[in-house]
N, C-alpha and C positions, 0 to 999 in steps of 0.2 A: 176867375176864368183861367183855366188851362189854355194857350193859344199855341198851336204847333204848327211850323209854318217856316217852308225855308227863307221870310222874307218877314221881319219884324212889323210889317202896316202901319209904321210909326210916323210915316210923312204927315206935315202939314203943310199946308198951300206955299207956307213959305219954305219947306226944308225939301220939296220935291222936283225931282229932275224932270219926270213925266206926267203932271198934274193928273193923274189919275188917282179919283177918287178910292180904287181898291189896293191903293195902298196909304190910308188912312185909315178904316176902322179902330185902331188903334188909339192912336191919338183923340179922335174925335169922342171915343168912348172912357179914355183917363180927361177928358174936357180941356184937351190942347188945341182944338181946331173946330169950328164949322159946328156951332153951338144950337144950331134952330137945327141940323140935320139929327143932331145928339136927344131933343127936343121931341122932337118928333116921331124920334125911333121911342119914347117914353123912356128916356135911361137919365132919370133924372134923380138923385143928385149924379152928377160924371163916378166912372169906379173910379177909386183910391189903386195909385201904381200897386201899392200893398199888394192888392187883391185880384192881381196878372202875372202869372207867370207862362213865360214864352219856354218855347222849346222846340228843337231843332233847326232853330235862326242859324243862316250861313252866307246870309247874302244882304248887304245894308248898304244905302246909298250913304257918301260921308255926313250930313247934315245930318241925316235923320239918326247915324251913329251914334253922333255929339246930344241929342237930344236923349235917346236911347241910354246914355252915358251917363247923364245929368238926372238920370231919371229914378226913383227907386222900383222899376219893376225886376223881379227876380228870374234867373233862366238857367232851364238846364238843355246840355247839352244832347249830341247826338246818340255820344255813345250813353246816357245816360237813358236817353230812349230804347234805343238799342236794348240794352242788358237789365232793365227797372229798375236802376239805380238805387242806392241810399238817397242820394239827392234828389231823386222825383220825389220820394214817399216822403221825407223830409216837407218839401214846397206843398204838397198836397194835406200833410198833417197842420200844416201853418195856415192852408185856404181852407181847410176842414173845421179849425178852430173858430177865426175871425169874419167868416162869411156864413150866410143863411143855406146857402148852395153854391154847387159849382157845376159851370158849363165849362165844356169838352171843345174845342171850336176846332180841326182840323182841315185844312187849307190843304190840297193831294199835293200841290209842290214839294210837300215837306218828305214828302215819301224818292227812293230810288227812283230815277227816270226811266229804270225800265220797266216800273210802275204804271209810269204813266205819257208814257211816248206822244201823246198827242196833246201834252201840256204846253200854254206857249211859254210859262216862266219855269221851267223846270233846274232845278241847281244840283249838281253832283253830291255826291257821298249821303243821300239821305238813309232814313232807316227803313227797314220792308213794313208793307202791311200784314207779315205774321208778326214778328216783333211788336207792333204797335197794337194787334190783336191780342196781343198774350198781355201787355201793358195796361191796355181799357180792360181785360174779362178783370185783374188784380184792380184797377180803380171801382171800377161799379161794383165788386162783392165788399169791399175793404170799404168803402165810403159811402154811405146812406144819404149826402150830400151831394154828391154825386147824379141829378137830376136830369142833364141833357147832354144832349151830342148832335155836331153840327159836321156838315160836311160842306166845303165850299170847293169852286171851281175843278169841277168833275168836268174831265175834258171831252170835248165835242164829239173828235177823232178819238177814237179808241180802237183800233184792230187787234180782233184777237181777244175782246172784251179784258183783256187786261187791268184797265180801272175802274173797272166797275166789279169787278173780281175782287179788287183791293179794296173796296168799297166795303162789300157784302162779307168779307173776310173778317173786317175791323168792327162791322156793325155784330156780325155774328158774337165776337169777343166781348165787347159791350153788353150783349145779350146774356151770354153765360154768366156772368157777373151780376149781373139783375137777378138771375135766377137765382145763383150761390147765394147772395144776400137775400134774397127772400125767402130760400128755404132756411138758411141761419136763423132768421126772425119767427120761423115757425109757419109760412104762408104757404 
């Protein structure tokens, strides 16, 4: 799992300031927390830290830090998003090897707030949705593993269709990438 997200979701009941459960997906899904909810979603055996790498984290409550800290999941940075790094292609070659697939999970926080102005957790310095566009079209032609992409907390308010601009931007890139590898495969 690729998690992009200016907010790790790495809380559990005990390490949260705000007992809000959307920020746990994380935890609950490496089998830190809230085990019947984990259960239920059918995510059974919990993923292995191994097989999560986060990126564009900028914003951690301290407990959930310390957990985060202790933890073996791997991440890359902003500017790593940003510019497609060695160290994306790196994490990606590593979840490409040791997993069946990989899901895309991006959370709009993780994007510029001028992105997405009507977000209520929005964090400074993130990276644009062409940047992140240009990033998925290079995952989904380069990765056959590469199976799904998720968009969460696509905000209410939007003037100016701005996030859902960044939406349709990022899904388009994803797109292209589908196509590239499929025409590479001969389809």
């Amino acid at each position: 799992m690729l998690w992009l997200d200016a907010h790790p979701d790495f809380n559990t009941p005990e390490t949260t300031r705000s007992g809000s459960l959307g920020g746990m997906p994380v935890a609950v899904a490496t089998g830190r927390a809230l085990q019947r909810l984990r259960l239920d979603a059918h995510l059974d055996p919990p993923l292995a830290d191994t097989q999560v790498v986060m990126g564009g984290v900028r914003l951690t409550d301290p407990l959930e830090q310390a957990l985060l800290d202790s933890s073996r999941i791997q991440q890359v940075s902003v500017e790593d998003l940003r510019h497609a790094t060695p160290a994306v292609f790196a994490q990606l070659d590593r979840l490409s090897r040791e997993n069946d697939k990989i899901y895309v999970h991006i959370d709009m926080d993780v994007l510029d707030p001028r992105e997405v102005e009507g977000h209520q957790n929005k964090v400074p310095n993130g990276p644009s949705s062409e940047a992140l566009a240009r990033l998925f079209e290079m995952i989904f032609s380069r990765y056959p593993k590469a199976s799904a992409i998720a968009f969460a907390t696509i905000p209410a308010t939007d003037e100016g269709g701005l996030s859902l601009a960044a939406v349709n931007r990022m899904i388009e890139g994803a797109v292209r990438g589908v196509m590239a590898r499929e025409k590479a495969r001969g389809r």
